[in-house]
MDTraj code that builds the backbone (N, CA, C; nanometers):
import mdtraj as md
import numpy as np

residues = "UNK UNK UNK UNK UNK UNK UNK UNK UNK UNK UNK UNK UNK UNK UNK UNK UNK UNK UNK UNK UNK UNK UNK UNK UNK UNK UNK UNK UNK UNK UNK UNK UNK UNK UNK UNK UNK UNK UNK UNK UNK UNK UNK UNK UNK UNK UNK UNK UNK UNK UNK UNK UNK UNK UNK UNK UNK UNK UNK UNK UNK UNK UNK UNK UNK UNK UNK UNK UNK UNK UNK UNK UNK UNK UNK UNK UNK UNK UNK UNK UNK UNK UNK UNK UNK UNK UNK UNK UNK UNK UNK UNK UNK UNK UNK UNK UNK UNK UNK UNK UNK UNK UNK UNK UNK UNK UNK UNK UNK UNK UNK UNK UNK UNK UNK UNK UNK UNK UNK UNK UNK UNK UNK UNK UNK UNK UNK UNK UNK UNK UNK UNK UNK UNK UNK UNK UNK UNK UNK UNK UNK UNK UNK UNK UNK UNK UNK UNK UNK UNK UNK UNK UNK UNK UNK UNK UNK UNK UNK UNK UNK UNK UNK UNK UNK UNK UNK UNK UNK UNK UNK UNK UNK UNK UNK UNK UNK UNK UNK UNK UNK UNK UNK UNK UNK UNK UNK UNK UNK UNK UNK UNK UNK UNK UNK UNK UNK UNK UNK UNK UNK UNK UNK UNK UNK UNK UNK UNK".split()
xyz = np.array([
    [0.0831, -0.1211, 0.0000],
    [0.0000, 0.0000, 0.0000],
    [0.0868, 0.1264, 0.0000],
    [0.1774, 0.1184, 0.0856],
    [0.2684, 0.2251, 0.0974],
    [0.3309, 0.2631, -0.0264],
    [0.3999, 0.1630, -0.1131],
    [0.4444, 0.1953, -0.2472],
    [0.3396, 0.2224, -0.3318],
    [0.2413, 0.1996, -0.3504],
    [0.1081, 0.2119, -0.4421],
    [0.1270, 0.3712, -0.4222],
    [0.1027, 0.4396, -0.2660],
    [0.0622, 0.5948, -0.2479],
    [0.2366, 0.6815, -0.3064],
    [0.3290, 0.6045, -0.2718],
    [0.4374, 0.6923, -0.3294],
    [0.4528, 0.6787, -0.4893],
    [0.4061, 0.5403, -0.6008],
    [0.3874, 0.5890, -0.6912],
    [0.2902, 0.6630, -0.7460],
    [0.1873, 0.6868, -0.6320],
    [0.0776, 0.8123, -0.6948],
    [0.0905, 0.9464, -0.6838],
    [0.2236, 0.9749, -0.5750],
    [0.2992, 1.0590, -0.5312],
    [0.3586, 1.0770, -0.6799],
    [0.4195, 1.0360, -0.7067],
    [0.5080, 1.0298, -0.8271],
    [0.4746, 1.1025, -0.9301],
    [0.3052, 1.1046, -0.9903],
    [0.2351, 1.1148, -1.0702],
    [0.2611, 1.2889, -1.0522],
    [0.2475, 1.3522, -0.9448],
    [0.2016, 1.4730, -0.9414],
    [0.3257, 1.5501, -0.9227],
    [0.4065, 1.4773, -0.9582],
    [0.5985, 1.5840, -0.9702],
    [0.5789, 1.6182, -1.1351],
    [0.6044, 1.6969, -1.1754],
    [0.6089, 1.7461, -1.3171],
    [0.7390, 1.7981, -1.3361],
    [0.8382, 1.6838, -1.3814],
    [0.9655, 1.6850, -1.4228],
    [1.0150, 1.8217, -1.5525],
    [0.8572, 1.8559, -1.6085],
    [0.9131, 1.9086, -1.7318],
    [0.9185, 2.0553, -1.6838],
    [0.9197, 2.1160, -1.5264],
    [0.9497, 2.2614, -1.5054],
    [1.0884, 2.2614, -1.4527],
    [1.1346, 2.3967, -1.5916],
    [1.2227, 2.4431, -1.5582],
    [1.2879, 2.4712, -1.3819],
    [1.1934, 2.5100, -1.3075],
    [1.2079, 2.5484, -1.2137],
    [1.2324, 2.4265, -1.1006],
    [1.1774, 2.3434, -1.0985],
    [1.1992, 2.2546, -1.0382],
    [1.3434, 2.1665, -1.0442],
    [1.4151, 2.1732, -1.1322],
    [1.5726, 2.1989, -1.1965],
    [1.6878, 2.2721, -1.1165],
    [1.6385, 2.3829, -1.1437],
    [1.6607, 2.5254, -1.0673],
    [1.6539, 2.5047, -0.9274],
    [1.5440, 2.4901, -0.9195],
    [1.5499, 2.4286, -0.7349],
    [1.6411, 2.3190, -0.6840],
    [1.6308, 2.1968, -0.7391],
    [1.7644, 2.1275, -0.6880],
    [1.8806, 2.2106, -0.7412],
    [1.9311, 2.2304, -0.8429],
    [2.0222, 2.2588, -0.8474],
    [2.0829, 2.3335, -0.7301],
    [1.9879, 2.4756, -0.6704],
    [2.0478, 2.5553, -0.5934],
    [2.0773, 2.5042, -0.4492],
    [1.9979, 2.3470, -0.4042],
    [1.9823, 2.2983, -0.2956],
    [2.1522, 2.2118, -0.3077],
    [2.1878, 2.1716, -0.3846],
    [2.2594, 2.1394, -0.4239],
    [2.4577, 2.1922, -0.3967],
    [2.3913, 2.3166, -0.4918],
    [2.5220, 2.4117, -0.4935],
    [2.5271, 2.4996, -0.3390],
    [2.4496, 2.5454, -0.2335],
    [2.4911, 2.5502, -0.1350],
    [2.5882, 2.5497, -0.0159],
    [2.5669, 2.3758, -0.0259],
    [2.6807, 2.3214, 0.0764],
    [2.8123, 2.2879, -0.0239],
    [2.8085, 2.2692, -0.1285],
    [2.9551, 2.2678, -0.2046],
    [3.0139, 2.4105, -0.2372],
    [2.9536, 2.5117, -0.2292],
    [3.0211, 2.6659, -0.1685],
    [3.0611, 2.6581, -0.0784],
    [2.9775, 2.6533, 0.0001],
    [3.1005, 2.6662, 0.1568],
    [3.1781, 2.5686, 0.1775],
    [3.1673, 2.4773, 0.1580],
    [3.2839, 2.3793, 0.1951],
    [3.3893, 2.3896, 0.1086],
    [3.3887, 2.4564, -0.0267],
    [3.4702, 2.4835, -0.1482],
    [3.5800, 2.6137, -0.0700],
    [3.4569, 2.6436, -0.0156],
    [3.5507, 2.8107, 0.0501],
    [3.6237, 2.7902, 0.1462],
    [3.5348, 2.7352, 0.2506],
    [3.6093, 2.7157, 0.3933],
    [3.7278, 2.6146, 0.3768],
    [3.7399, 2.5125, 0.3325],
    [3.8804, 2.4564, 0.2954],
    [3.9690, 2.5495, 0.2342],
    [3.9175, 2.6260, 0.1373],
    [4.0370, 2.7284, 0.0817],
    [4.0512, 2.7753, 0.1792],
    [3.9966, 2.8720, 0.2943],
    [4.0258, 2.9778, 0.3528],
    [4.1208, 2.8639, 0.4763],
    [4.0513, 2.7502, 0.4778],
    [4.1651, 2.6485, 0.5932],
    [4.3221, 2.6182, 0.5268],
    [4.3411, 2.6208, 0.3829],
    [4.4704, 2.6055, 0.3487],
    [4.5332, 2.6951, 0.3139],
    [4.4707, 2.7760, 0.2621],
    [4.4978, 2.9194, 0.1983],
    [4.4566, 3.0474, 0.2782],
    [4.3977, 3.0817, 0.3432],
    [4.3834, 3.1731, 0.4340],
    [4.2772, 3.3299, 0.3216],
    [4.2467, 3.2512, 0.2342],
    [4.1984, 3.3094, 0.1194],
    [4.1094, 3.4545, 0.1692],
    [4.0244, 3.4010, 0.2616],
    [3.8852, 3.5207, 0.3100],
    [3.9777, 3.6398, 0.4069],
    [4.0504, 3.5194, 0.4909],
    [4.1515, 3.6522, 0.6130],
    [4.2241, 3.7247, 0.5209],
    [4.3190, 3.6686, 0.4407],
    [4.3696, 3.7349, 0.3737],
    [4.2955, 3.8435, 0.2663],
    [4.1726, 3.8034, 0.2410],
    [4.0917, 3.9114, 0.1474],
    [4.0731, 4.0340, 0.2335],
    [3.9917, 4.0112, 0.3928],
    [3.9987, 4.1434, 0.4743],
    [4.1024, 4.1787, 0.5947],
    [4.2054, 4.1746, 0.4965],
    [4.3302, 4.2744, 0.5917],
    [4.3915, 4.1762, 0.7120],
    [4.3671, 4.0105, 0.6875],
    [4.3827, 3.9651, 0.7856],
    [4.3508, 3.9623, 0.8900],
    [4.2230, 4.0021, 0.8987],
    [4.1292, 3.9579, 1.0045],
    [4.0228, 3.8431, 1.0080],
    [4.0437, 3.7014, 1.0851],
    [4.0183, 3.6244, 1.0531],
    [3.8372, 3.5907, 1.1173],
    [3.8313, 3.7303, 1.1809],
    [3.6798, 3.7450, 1.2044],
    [3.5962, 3.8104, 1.1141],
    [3.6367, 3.8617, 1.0501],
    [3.5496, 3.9566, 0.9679],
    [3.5420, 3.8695, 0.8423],
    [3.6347, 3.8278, 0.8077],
    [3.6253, 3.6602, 0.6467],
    [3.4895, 3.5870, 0.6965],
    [3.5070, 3.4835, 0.8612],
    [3.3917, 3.4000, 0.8845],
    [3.2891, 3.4903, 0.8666],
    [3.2577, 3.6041, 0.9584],
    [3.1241, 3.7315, 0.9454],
    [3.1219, 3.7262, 0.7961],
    [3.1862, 3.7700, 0.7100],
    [3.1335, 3.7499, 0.5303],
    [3.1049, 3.6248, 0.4989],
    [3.2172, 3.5304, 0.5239],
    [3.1633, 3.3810, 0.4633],
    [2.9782, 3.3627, 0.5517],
    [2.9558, 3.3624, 0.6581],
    [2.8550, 3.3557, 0.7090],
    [2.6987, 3.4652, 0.6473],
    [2.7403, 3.5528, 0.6122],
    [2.6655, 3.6732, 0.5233],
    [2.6112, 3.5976, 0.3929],
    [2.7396, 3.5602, 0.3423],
    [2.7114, 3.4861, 0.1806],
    [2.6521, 3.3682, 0.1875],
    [2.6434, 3.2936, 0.3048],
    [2.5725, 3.1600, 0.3363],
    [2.4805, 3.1841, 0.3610],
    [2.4184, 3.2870, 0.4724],
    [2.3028, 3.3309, 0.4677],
    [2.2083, 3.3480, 0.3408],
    [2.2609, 3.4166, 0.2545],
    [2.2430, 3.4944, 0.1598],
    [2.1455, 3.4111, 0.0350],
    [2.2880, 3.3198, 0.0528],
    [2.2352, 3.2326, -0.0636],
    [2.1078, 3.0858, -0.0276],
    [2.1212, 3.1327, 0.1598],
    [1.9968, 3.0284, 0.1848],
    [1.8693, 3.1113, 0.1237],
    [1.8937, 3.2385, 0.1376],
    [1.7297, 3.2889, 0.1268],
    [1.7044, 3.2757, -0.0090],
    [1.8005, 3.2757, -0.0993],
    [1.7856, 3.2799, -0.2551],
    [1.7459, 3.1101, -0.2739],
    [1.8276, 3.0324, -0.1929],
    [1.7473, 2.8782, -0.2081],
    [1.6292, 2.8909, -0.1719],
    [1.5517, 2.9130, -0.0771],
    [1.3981, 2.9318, -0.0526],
    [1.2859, 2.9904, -0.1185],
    [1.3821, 3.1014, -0.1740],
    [1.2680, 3.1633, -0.2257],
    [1.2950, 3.0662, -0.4191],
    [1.3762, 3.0002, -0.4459],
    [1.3755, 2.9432, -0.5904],
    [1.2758, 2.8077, -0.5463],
    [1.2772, 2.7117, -0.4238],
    [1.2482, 2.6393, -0.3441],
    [1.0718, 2.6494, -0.3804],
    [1.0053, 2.7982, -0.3544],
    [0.8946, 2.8528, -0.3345],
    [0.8293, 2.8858, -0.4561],
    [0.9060, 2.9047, -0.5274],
    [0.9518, 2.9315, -0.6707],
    [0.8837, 2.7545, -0.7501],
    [0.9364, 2.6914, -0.7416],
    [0.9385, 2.5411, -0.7801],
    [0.7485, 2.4980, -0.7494],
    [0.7480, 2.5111, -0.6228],
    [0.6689, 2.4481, -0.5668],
    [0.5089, 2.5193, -0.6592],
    [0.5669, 2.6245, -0.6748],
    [0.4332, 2.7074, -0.7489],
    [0.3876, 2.6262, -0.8702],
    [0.4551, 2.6149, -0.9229],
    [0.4767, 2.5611, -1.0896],
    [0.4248, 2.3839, -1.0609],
    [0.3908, 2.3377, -0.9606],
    [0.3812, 2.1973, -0.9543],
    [0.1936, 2.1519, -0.9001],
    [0.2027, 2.0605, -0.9498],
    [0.0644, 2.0855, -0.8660],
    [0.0110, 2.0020, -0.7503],
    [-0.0859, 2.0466, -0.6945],
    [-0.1251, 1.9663, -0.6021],
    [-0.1627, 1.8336, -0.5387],
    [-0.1180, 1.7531, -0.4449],
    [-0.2363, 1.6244, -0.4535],
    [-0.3113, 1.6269, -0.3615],
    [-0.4454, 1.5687, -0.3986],
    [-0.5994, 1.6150, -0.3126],
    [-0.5198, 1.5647, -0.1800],
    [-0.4833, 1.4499, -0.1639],
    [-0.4393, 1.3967, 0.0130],
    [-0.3588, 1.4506, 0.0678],
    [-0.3098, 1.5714, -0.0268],
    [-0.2024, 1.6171, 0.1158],
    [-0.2888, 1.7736, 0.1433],
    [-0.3761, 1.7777, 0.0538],
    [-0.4401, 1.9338, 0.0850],
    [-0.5865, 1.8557, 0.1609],
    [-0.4953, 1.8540, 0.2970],
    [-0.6181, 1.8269, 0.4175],
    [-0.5469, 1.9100, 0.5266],
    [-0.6481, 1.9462, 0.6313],
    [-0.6176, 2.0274, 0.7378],
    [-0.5032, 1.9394, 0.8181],
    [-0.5268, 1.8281, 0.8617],
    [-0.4417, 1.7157, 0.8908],
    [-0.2984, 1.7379, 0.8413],
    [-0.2885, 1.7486, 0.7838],
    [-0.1508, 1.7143, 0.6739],
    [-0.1357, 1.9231, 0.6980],
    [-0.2125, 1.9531, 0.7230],
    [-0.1026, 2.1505, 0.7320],
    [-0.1145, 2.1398, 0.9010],
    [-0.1922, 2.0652, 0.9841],
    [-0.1259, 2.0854, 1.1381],
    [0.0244, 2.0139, 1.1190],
    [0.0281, 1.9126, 1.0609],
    [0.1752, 1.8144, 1.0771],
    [0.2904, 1.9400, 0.9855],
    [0.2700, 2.0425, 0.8882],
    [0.3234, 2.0691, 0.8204],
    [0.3621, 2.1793, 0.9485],
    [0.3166, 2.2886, 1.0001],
    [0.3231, 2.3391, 1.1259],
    [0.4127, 2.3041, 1.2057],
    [0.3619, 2.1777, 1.2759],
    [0.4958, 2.0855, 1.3561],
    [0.6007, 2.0758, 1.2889],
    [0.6060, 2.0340, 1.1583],
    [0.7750, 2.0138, 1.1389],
    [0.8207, 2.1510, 1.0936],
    [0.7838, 2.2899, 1.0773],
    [0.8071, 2.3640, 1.0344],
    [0.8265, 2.3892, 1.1629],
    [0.7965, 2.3863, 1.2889],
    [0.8409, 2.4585, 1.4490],
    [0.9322, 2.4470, 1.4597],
    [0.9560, 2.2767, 1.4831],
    [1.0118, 2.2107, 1.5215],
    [1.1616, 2.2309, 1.4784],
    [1.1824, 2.2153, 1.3178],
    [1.2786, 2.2484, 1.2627],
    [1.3565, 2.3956, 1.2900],
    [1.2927, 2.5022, 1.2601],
    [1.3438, 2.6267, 1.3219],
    [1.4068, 2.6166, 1.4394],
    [1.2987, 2.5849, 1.5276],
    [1.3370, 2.5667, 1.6511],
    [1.5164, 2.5303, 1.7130],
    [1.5149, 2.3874, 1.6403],
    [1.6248, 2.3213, 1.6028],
    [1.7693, 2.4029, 1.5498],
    [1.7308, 2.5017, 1.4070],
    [1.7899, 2.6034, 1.3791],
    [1.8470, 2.7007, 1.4537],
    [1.7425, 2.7577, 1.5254],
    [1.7647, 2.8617, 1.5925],
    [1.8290, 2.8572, 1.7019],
    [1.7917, 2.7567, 1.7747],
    [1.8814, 2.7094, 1.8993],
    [1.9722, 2.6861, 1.8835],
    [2.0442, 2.6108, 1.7941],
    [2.1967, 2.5624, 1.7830],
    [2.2444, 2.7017, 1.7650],
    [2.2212, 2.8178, 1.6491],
    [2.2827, 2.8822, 1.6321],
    [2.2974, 2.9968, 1.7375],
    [2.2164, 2.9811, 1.8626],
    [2.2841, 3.0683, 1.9783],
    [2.3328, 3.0047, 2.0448],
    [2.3695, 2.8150, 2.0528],
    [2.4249, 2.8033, 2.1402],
    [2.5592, 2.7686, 2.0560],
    [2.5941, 2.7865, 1.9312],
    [2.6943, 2.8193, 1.8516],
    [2.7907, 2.9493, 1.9007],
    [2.6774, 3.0314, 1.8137],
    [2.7226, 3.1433, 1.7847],
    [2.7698, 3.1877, 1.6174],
    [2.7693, 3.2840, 1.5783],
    [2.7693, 3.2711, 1.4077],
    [2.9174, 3.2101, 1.4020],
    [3.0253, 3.2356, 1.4740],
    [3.1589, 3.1554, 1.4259],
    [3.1417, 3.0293, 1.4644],
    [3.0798, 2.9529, 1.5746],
    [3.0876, 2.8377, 1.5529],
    [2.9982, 2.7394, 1.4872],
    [2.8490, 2.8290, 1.4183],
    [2.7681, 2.8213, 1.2985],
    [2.8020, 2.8172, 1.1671],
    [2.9359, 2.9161, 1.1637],
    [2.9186, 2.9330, 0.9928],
    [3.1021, 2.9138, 0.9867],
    [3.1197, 2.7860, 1.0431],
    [3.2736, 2.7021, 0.9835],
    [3.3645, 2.8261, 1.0227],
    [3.3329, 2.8566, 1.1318],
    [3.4322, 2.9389, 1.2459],
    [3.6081, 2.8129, 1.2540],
    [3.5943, 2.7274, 1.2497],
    [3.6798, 2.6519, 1.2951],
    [3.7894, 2.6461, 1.1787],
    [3.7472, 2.6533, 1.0546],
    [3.8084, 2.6258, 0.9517],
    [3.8673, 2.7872, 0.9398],
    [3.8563, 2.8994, 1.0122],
    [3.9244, 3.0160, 1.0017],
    [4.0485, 3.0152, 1.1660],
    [4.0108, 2.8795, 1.2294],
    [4.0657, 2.8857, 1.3255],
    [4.0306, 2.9315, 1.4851],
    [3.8997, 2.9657, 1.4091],
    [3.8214, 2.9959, 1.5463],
    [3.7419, 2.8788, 1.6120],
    [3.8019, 2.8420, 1.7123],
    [3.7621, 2.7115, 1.7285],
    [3.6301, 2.7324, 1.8858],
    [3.5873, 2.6424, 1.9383],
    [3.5312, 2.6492, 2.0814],
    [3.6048, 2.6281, 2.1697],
    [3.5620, 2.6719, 2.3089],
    [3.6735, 2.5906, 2.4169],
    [3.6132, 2.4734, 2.4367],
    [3.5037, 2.3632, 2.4110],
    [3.4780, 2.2453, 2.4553],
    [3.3223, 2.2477, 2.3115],
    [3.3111, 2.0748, 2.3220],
    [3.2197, 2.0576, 2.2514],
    [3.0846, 2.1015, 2.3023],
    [2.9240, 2.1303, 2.2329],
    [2.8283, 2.1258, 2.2849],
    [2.7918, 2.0695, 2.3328],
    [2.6935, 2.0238, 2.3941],
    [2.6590, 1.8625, 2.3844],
    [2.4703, 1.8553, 2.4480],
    [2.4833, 2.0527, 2.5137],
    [2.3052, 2.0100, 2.5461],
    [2.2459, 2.0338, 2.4492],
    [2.0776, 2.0707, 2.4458],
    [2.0488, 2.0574, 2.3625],
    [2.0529, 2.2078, 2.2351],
    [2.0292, 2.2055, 2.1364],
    [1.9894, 2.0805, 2.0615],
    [2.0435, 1.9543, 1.9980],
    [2.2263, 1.9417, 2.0524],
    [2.2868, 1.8904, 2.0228],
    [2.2432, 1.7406, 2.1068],
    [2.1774, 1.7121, 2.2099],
    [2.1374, 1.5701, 2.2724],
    [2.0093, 1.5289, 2.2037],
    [1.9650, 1.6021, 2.0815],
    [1.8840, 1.5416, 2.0041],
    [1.9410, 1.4431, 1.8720],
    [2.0066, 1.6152, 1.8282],
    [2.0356, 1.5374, 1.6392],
    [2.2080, 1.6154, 1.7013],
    [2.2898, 1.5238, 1.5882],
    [2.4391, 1.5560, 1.5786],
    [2.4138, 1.6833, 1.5088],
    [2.3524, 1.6902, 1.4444],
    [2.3503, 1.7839, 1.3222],
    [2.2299, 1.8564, 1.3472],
    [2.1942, 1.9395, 1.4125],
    [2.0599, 2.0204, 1.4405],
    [2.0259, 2.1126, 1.3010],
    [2.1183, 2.2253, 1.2379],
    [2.1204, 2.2775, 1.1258],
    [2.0636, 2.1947, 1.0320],
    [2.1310, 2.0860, 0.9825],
    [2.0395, 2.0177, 0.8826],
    [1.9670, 1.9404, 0.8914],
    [1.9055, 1.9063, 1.0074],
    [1.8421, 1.8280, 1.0333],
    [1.6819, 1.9360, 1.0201],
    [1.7111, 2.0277, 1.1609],
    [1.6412, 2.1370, 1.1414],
    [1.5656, 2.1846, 0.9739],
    [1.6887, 2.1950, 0.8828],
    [1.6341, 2.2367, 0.8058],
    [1.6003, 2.1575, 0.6992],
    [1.5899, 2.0985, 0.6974],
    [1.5561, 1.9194, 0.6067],
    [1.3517, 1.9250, 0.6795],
    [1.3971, 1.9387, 0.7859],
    [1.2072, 1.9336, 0.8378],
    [1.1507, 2.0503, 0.8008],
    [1.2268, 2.1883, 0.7865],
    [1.1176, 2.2880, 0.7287],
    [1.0777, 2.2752, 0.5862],
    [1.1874, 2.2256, 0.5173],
    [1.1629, 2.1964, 0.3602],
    [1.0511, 2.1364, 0.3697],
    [1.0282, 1.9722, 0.4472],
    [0.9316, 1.8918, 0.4417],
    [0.8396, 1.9962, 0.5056],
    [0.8060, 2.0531, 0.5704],
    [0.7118, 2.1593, 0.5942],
    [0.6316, 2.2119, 0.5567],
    [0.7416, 2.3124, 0.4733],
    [0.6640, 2.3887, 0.3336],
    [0.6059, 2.2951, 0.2174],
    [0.7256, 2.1870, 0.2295],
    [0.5835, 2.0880, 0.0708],
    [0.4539, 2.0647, 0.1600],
    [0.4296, 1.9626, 0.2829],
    [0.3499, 1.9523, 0.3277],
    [0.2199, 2.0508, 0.2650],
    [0.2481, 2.2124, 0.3590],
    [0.1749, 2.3102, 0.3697],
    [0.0894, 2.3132, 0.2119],
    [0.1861, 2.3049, 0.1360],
    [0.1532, 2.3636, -0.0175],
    [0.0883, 2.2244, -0.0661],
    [0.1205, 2.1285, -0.0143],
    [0.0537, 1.9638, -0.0917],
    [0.1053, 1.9750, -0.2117],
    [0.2508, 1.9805, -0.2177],
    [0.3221, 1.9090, -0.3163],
    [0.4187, 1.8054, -0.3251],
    [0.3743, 1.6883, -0.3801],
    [0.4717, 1.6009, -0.4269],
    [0.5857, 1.6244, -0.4357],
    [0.6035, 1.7300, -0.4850],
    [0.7122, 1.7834, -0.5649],
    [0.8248, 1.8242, -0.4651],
    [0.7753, 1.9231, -0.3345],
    [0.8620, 1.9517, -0.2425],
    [0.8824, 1.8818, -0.1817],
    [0.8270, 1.7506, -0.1651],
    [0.8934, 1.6030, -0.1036],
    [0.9740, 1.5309, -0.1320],
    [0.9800, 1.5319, -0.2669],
    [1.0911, 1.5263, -0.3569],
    [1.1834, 1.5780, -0.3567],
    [1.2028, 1.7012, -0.3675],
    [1.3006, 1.8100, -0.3411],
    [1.3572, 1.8025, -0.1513],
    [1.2457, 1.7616, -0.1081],
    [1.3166, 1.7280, 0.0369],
    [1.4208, 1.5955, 0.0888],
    [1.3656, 1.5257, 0.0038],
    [1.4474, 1.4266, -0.0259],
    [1.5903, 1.4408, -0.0666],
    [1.6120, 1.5099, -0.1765],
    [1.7154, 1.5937, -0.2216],
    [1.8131, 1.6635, -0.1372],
    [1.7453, 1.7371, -0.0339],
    [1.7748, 1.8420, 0.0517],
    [1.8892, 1.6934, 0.1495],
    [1.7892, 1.6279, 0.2255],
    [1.8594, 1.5258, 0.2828],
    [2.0130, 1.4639, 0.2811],
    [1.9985, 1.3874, 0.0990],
    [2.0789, 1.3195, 0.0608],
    [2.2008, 1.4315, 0.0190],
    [2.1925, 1.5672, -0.0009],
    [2.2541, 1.6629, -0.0219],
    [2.3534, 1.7017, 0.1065],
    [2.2847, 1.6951, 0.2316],
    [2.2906, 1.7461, 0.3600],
    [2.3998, 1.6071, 0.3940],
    [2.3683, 1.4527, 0.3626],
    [2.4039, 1.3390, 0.4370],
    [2.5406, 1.3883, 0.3422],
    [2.5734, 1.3989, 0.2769],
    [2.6790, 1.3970, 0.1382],
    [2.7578, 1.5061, 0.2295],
    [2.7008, 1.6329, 0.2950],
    [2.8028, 1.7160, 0.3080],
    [2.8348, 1.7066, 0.4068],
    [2.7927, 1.6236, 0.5022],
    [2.8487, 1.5649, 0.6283],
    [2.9423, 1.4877, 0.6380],
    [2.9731, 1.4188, 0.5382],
    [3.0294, 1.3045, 0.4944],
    [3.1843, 1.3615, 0.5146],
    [3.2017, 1.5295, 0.4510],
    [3.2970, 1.5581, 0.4292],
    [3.3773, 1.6592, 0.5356],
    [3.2267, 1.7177, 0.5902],
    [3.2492, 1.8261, 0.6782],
    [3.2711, 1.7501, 0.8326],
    [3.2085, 1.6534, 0.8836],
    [3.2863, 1.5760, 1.0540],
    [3.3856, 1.5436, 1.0165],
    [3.4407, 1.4471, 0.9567],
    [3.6024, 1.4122, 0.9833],
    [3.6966, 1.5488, 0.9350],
    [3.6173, 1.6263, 0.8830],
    [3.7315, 1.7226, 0.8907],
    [3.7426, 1.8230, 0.9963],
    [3.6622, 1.8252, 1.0553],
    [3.5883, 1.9301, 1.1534],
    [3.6547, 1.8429, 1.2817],
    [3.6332, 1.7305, 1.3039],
    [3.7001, 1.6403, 1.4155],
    [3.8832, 1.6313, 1.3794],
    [3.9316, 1.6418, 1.2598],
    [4.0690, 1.6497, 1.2303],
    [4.1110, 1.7398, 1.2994],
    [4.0141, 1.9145, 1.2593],
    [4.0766, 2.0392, 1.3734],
    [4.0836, 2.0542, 1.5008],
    [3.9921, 1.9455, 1.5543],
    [4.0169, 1.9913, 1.6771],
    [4.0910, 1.9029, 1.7559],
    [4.0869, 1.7890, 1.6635],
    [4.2136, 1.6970, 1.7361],
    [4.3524, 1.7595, 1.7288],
    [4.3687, 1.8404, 1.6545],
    [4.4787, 1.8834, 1.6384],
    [4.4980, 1.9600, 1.7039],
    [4.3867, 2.0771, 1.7374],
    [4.4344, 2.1429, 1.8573],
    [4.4483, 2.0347, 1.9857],
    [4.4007, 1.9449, 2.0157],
    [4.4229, 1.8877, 2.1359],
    [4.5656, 1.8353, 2.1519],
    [4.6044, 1.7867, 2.0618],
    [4.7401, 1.7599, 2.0303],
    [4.8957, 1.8452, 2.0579],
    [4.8143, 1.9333, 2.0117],
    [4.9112, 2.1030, 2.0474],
    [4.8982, 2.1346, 2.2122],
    [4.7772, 2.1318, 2.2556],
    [4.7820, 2.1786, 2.3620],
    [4.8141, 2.0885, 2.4346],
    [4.8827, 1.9561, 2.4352],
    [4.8910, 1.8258, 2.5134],
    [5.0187, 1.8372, 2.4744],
    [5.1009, 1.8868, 2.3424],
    [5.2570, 1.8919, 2.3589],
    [5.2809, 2.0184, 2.4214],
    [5.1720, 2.1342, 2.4324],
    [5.2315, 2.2521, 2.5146],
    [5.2537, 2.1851, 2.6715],
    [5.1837, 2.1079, 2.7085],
    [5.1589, 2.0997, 2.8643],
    [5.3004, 2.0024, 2.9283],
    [5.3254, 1.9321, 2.8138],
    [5.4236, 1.8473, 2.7981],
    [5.6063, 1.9544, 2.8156],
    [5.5893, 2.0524, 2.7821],
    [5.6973, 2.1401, 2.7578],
    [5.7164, 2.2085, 2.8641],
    [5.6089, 2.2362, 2.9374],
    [5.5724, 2.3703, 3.0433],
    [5.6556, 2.2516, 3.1548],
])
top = md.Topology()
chain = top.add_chain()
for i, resn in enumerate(residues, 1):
    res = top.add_residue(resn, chain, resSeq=i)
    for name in ("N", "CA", "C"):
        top.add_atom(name, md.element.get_by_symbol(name[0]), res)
traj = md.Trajectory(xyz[None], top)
């Protein structure tokens, strides 16, 4: 039964809009910007070196342009979803309270990490060298490893919900396997830096 309703799901994605293209694509190109950057700026010092060597004001821009280009994903995202059409079962009141919940929920998720971050340890602070003094670990981090994309993987599913499109379920899907892909690359490297500082500070203690 379950596969029967996802190939009827299927029916109501309309592959032939441009926009829907456009939308993955930009879900896509995202996280391979910043991680394209922040490794440069980790080997190359590319962003500090762009503002005068200040290695706060590079993350504050790299973090600006990440911002930036989330809102331009949402609104192409919103963009997509227009152009697609509806299916009668997801345009029930039912299905926009659940769309609600994961749209809270997710923010929620968002928003919290990023004050108990902070924008440098939000927006690949570490890869400019700005590191934390200790890991997080309450919440929202004793939920998901990954609150940011996790967070934002449920508002996507959200907004299709809300709108009853196939289509943004699809595209959430996307969002996911996009998100699992850039994790893939971003913990072991993210755990490389700070082992390394531990390392340093365990041969400083060693010297003293």
């Amino acid at each position: 039964m379950a596969a029967t309703f996802v190939t009827d799901l299927a029916k109501y994605v309309d592959l032939d809009q441009e926009s829907l293209w456009i939308s993955a694509g930009a879900i896509a190109f995202n996280p391979l910007f910043w991680n394209i950057v922040a490794r440069q700026e980790y080997h190359n010092k590319i962003l500090t070196k762009l503002f005068g060597g200040n290695r706060y004001v590079g993350c504050y821009a790299l973090a600006a342009a990440i911002f930036g280009l989330g809102l331009f994903r949402d609104f192409l995202y919103k963009a997509a979803l227009a152009d697609q059409p509806v299916h009668p079962e997801l345009d029930t009141e039912t299905v926009k309270l659940a769309s609600y919940a994961l749209f809270a929920v997710g923010n929620l998720l968002v928003v919290s990490s990023t004050i108990r971050l902070g924008i440098t340890g939000t927006f690949l602070g570490d890869y400019f060298g700005i590191l934390l003094d200790e890991m997080v670990t309450g919440f929202p981090f004793n939920v998901t490893s990954s609150p940011m994309y996790t967070g934002s993987t449920m508002s996507f599913l959200g907004v299709a919900l809300y709108y009853g499109k196939p289509a943004g379920i699809a595209l959430t899907l996307w969002v996911y396997v996009v998100y699992q892909l850039a994790l893939g690359f971003e913990d072991p490297f993210t755990a490389a830096i700070y082992a390394k500082r531990e390392r340093e500070r365990a041969a400083g203690k060693k010297q003293k």
